[in-house]
C-alpha positions as CSV (number, residue, x, y, z in Angstrom):
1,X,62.8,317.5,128.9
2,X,65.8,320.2,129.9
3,X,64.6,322.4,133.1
4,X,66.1,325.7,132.1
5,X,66.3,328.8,134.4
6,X,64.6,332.1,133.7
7,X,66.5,335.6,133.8
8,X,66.2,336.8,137.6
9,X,66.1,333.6,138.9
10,X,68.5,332.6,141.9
11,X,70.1,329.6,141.7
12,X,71.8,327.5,144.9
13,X,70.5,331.0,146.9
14,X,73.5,332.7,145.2
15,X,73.7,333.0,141.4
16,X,71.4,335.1,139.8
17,X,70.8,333.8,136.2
18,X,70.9,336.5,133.1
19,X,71.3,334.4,130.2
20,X,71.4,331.4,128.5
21,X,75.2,330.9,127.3
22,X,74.9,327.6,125.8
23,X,73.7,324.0,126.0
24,X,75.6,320.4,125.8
25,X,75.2,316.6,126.3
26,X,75.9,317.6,130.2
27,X,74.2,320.5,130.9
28,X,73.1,324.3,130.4
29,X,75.6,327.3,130.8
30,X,74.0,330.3,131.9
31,X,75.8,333.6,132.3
32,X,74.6,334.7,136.1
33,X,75.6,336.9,138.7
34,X,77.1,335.9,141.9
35,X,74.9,337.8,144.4
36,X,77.7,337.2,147.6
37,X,80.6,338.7,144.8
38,X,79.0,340.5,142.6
39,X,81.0,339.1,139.8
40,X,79.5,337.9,137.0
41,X,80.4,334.3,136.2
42,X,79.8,331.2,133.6
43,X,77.5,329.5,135.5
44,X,77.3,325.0,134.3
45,X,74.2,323.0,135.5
46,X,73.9,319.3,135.2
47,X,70.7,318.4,133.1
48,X,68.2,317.2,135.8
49,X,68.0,314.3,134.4
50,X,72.3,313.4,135.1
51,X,72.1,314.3,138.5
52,X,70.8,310.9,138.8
53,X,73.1,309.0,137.4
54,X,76.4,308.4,139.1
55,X,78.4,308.0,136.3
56,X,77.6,311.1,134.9
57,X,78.0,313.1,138.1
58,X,81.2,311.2,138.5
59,X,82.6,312.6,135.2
60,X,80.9,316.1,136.1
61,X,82.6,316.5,139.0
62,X,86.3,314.8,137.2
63,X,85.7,318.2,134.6
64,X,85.6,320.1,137.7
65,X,88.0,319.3,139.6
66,X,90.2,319.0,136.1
67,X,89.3,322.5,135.2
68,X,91.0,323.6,138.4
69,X,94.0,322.3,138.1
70,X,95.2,324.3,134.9
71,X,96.1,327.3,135.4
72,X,96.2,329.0,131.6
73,X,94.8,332.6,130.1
74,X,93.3,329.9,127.7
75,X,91.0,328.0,129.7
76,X,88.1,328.7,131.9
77,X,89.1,329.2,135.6
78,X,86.3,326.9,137.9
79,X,85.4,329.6,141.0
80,X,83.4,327.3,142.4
81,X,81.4,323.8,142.3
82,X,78.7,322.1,144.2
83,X,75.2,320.9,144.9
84,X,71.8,323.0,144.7
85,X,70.3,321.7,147.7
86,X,66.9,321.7,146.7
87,X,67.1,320.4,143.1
88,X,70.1,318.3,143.4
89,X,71.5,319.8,140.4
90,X,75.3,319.6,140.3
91,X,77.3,323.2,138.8
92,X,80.1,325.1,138.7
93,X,80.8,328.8,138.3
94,X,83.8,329.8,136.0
95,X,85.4,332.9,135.2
């Protein structure tokens, strides 16, 4: 079972969640609001379920780190990346 956010809900005490953007094999992409910035971001989560398994955080965190390298008006810019605390849950926040 996928453990989706609701609209208004904080996430990792700084991204307030608006919408549902999309959903993958990896994870959910909600469009949310950076509550520190103010600026509204693409917000990834790992499914709960990956967060578990090391190979999948593994290539998680490879997109990541991937996705910050490139520097292109063509491809999502990653803001930030990290672990909820409290759920584990693995994200990033993209332009």
């Amino acid at each position: 079972m996928v453990s989706r956010l609701n609209p208004g809900e904080v996430f990792a005490s700084d991204f307030e969640v608006q919408a549902v953007i999309g959903t993958g094999s990896m994870g959910i992409v909600y469009r949310a609001k950076q509550v520190s910035s103010g600026q509204v971001v693409a917000l990834k989560l790992m499914h709960p379920a990956l967060s578990a398994d090391a190979k999948a955080v593994h290539r998680f965190e490879r997109e990541a780190r991937a996705l910050m390298s490139v520097h292109s008006r063509h491809v999502a810019r990653v803001l930030d990346t990290g672990c909820d605390e409290i759920s584990g849950r693995r994200w990033m926040a993209m332009d």
